[in-house]
C-alpha positions in Angstrom: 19.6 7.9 -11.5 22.1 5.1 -11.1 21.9 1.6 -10.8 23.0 2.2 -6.8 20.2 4.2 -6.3 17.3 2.7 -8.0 18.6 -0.6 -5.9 18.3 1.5 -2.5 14.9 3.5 -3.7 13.7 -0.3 -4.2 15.0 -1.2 -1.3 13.1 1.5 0.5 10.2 0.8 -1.4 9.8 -2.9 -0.7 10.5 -2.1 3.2 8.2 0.6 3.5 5.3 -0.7 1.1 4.3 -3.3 3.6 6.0 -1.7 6.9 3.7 0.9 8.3 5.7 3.6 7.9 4.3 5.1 4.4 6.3 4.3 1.4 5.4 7.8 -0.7 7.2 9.6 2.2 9.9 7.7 2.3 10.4 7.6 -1.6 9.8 11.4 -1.5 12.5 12.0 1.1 15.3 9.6 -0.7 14.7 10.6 -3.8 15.2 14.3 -2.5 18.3 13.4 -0.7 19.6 11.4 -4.2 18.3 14.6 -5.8 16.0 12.5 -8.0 13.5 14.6 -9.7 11.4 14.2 -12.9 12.1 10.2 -13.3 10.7 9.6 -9.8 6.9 8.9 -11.0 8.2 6.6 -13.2 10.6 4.8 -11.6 7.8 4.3 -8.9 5.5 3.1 -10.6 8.3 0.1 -11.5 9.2 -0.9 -8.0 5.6 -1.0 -7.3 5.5 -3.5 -9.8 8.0 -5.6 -7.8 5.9 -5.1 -4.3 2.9 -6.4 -6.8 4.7 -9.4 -7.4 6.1 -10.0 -3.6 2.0 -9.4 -2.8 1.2 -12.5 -5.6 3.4 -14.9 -4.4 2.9 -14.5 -0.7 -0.4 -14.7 -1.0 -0.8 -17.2 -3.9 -3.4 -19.3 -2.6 -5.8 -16.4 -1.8 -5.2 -15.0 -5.5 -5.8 -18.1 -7.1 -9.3 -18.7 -5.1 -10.0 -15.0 -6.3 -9.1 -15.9 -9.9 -11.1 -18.9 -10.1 -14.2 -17.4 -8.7 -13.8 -14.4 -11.2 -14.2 -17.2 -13.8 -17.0 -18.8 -12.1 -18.9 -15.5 -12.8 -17.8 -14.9 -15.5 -19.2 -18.0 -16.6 -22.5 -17.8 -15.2 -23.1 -14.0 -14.4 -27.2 -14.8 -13.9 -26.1 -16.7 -10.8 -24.1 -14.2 -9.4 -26.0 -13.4 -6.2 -26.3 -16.5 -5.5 -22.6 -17.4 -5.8 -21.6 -14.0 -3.6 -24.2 -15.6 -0.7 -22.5 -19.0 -0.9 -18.9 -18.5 -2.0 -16.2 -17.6 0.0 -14.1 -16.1 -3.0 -16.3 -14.3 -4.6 -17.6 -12.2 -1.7 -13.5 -11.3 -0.9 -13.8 -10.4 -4.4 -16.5 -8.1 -4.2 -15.1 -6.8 -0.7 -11.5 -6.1 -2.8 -13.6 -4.2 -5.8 -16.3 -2.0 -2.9 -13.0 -1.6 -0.7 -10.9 0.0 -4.2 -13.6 2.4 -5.3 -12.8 5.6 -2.5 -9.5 5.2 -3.8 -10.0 5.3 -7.4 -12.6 8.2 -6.7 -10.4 10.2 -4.8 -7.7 9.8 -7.5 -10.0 11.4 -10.2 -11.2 14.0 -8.3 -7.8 15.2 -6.5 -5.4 14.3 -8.7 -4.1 17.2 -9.2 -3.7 18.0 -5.3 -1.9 14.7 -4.3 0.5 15.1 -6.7 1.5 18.4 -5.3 1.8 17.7 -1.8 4.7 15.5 -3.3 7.0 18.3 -3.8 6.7 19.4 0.7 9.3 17.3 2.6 7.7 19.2 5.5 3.9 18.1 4.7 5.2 14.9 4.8 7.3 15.0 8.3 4.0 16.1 9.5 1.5 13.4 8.3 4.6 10.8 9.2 3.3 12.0 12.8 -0.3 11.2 12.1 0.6 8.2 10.3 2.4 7.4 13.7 -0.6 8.6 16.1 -3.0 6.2 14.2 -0.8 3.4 14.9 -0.6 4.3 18.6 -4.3 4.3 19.1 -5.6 1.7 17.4 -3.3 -0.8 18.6 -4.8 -0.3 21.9 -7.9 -1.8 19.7 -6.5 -5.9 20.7 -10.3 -7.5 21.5 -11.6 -7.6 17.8 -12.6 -11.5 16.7 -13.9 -11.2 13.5 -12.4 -13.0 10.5 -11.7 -12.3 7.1 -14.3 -14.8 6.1 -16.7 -12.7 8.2 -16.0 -9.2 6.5 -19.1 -7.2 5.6 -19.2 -5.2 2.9 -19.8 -1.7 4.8 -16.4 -3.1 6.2 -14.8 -2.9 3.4 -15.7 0.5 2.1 -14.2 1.5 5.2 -11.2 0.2 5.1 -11.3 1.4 1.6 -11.3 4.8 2.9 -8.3 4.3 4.5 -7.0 3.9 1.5 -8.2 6.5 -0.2 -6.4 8.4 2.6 -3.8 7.2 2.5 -2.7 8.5 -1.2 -1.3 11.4 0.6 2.1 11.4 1.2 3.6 10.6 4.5 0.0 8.7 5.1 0.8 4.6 5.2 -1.6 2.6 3.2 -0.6 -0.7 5.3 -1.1 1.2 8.3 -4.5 3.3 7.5 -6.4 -0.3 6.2 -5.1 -2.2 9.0 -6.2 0.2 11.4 -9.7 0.6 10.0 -9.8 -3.2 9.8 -8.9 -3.3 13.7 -11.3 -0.7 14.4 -13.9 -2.5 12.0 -13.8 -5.6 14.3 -11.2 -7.9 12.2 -8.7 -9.6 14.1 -5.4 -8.5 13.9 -4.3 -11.6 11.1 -7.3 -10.8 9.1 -7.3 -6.8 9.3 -3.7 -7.5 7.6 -3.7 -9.7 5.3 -6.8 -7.6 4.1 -4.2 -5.0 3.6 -2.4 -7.0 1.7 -4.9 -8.0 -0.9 -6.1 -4.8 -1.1 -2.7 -3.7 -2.8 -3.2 -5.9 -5.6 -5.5 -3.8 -7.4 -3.9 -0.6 -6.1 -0.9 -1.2 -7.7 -2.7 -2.7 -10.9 -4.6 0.6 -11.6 -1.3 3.0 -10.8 0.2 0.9 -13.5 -2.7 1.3 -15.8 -2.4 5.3 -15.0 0.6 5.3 -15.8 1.6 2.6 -18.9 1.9 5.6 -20.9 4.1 7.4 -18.8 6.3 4.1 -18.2 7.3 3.9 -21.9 8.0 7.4 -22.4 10.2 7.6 -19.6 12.3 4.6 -19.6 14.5 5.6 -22.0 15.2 8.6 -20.0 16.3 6.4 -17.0 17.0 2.9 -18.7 15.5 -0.3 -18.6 18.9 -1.5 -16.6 18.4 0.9 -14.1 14.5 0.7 -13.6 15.2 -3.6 -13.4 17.4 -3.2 -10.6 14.6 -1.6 -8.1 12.1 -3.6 -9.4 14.2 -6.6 -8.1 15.3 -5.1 -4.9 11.6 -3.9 -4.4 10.2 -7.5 -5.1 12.6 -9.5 -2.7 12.8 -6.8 0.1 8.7 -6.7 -0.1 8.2 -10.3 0.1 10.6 -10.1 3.2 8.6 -6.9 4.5 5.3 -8.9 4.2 6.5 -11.5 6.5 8.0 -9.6 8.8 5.0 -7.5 9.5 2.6 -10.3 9.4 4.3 -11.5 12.4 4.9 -8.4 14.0 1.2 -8.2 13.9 -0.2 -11.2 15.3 2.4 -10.4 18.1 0.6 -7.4 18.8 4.0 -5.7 18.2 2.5 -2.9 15.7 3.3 -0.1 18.1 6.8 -0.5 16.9 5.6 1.9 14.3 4.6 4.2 15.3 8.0 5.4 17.7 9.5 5.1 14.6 6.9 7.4 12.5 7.5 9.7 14.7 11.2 9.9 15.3 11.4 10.3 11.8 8.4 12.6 11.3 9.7 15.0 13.5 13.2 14.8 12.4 12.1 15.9 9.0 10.1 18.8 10.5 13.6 19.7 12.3 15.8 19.7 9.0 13.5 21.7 7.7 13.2 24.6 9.8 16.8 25.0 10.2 17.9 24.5 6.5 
């Protein structure tokens, strides 16, 4: 991989991350059309470090309420219950842990599988489509009022779900969880910015996954290399984040889903006549 590439596969990565339009699919497409193979898991693991960071300083107030009321129990873990009743942070914090847990699940127990849908450009074209049809419908959805502040925590499994779902490839994260937030109730601001914080400990446990990986690899690819698309992922995400946050409250997230499915079924079409 060259320093070129790894700048455009952050690029990509940091656009689509955010952007309803399923970063794995993406990544999996480029990366064929760079002819990128084995170093791919690694490398993406590295510029999801960089959307990580975009995620921490966008949302920097929210993460430092979260940190302070993982202190608070910390400190005083027999008042617990009563601190998730009466403090704000700490039940966003529970709803972030509940909302993580289908996702970590169905990473244990299909592991395996994910992984090797990663290798069909076509499986991807194909859920690119869905990914775009879920976007489509449940934008209709523009009469939800609840806030953030109002989640429950049977909400936040679901969106969790989502999630979970969303580890396939050509499935967007952003666009599953903001869907089932809409569908939940949330308002449109509040279903994403859910999203948003929900891709904090996403991207914390691939990295724990994969620290092994990461060190093993990167002298196969080069630190060089792998620090140029963590930077172009980190800027083009904080961008990305933005941009869809006011896309959002616009009501403009149909945009998406046109574009899921120009590309989804443009795939499909390479495909059959290659």
């Amino acid at each position: 991989m060259t320093t070129i590439q790894a700048i455009i596969l952050g690029i990509i990565q940091g656009l689509t991350e955010f952007l309803p339009v399923s970063s794995s699919g993406h990544l999996v497409l480029f990366s064929r059309l760079f002819k990128v193979q084995e170093p791919s898991l690694i490398f993406e693991v590295m510029v999801h470090v960089g959307t990580l960071l975009a995620v921490l300083v966008v949302f920097r107030s929210e993460v430092l309420l979260l940190f302070r009321s993982f202190l608070a129990l910390l400190q005083n873990p027999k008042d617990a219950k009563q601190q998730m009743e009466q403090d704000p942070g700490s039940r966003l914090l529970l709803a972030l842990v509940l909302g993580t847990i289908p996702a970590v699940l169905a990473a244990l127990l299909f592991k395996d599988q994910i992984e090797g849908l990663f290798s069909s450009s076509l499986f991807v074209g194909f859920m690119l489509l869905a990914t775009g049809t879920i976007l489509y419908l449940t934008e209709r959805l523009s009469g939800a009022k609840q806030r953030l502040e109002t989640m429950t925590l049977k909400d936040a499994v679901l969106i969790g779900l989502g999630q979970a779902v969303a580890m396939v490839p050509g499935i967007s994260r952003s666009g599953t969880t903001i869907a089932a937030g809409l569908v939940r109730g949330l308002d449109r601001e509040s279903a994403a910015r859910f999203s948003f914080l929900l891709a904090i400990p996403a991207i914390l446990g691939a990295l724990v996954l994969s620290i092994g990986d990461l060190f093993s690899g990167a002298a196969q690819i080069g630190w060089g290399v792998m620090g140029a698309g963590f930077v172009a992922a980190a800027l083009t995400g904080y961008v990305a984040i933005h941009f869809l946050l006011d896309l959002v409250k616009r009501g403009k997230l149909v945009w998406f889903s046109y574009y899921t499915w120009a590309i989804g079924a443009l795939v499909i079409l390479l495909h059959v006549v290659s």
